[in-house]
C-alpha positions as CSV (number, residue, x, y, z in Angstrom):
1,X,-3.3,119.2,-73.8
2,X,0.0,119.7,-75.3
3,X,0.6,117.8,-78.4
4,X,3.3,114.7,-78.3
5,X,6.4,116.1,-80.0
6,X,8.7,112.5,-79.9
7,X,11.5,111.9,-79.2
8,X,14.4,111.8,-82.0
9,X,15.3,107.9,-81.3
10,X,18.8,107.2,-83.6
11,X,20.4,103.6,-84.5
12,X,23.7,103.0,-84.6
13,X,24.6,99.5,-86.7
14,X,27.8,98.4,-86.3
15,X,30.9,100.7,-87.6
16,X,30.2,102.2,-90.7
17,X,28.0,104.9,-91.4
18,X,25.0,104.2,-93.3
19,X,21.9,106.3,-94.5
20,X,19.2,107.6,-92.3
21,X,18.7,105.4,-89.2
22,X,16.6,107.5,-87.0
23,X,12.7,106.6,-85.8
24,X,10.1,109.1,-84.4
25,X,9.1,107.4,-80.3
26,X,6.5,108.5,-78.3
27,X,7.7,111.1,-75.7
28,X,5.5,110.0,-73.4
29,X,7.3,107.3,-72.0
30,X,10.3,109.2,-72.1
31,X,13.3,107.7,-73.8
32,X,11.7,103.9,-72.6
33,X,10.5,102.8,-76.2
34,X,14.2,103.6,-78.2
35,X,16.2,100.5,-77.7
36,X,17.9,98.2,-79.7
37,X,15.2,96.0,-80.3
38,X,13.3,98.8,-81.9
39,X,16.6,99.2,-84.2
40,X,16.5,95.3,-84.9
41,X,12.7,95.7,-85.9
42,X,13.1,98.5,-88.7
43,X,16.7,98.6,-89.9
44,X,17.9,95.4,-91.6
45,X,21.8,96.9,-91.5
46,X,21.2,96.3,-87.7
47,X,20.5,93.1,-87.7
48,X,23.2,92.2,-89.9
49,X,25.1,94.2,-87.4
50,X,24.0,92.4,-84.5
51,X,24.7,88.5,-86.4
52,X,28.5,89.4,-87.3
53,X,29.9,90.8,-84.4
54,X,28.9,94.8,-84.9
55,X,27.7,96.7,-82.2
56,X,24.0,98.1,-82.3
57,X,23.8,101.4,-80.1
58,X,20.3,103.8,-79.9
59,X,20.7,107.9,-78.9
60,X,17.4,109.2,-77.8
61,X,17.3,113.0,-77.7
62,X,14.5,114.1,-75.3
63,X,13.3,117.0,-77.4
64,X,10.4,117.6,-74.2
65,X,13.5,118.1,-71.7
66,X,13.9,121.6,-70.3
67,X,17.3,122.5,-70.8
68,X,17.3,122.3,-74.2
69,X,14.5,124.9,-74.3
70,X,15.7,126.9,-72.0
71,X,18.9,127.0,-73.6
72,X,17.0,127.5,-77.2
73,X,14.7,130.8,-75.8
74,X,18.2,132.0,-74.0
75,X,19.5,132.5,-77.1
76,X,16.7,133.7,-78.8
77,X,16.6,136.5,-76.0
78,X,20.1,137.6,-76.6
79,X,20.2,137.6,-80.0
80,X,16.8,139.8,-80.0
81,X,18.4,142.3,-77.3
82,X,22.2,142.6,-79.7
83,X,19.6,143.1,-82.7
84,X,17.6,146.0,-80.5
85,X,21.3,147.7,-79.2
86,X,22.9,147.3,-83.5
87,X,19.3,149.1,-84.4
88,X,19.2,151.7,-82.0
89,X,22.9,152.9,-82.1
C-alpha cells in the first residue's frame, strides 16, 4: 500500500498576510477535509477574520494528482537528456 502523502491544505484570514497558516489533510478524501471550518478550528487570526468582516479562504494542493507528477518526472527527464548531450559533446 502506498503511504498517505496529504494534501498541502492553506488558510487564508482576511487581508493581510500573516505567518504560516497551512495544515497537513488526509489525501484520502481528496481535498474534502480542507475547509474553512478546519481554518476556524486551528488559526485564531481566522476567526478574528471571520467576526470582523475578513474573508477566510482555504487552497488545497492535491499533491497525489497526476499532472503535477507527470509534469515533475517530464522535467526530470529533460533535464537528465540536456545533462547526457553537455557531457558527451
Amino acid at each position: 500500500a502506498m503511504a498517505d502523502v496529504g494534501n498541502i491544505c492553506r488558510c487564508i484570514c482576511g487581508e493581510r498576510p500573516q505567518a504560516n497558516t497551512t495544515i497537513l489533510v488526509s489525501s484520502a478524501r481528496g481535498c474534502k477535509d480542507c475547509n474553512t471550518a478546519l481554518c476556524l478550528e486551528h488559526f485564531p487570526r481566522c476567526g478574528f477574520a471571520e467576526k470582523h468582516g475578513g474573508a477566510v479562504t482555504v487552497h488545497c494542493i492535491d499533491r497525489s494528482a497526476l499532472a503535477p507528477r507527470l509534469a515533475i518526472g517530464s522535467l526530470i527527464v529533460i533535464v537528465a537528456v540536456l545533462v547526457f548531450a553537455a557531457l558527451t559533446k
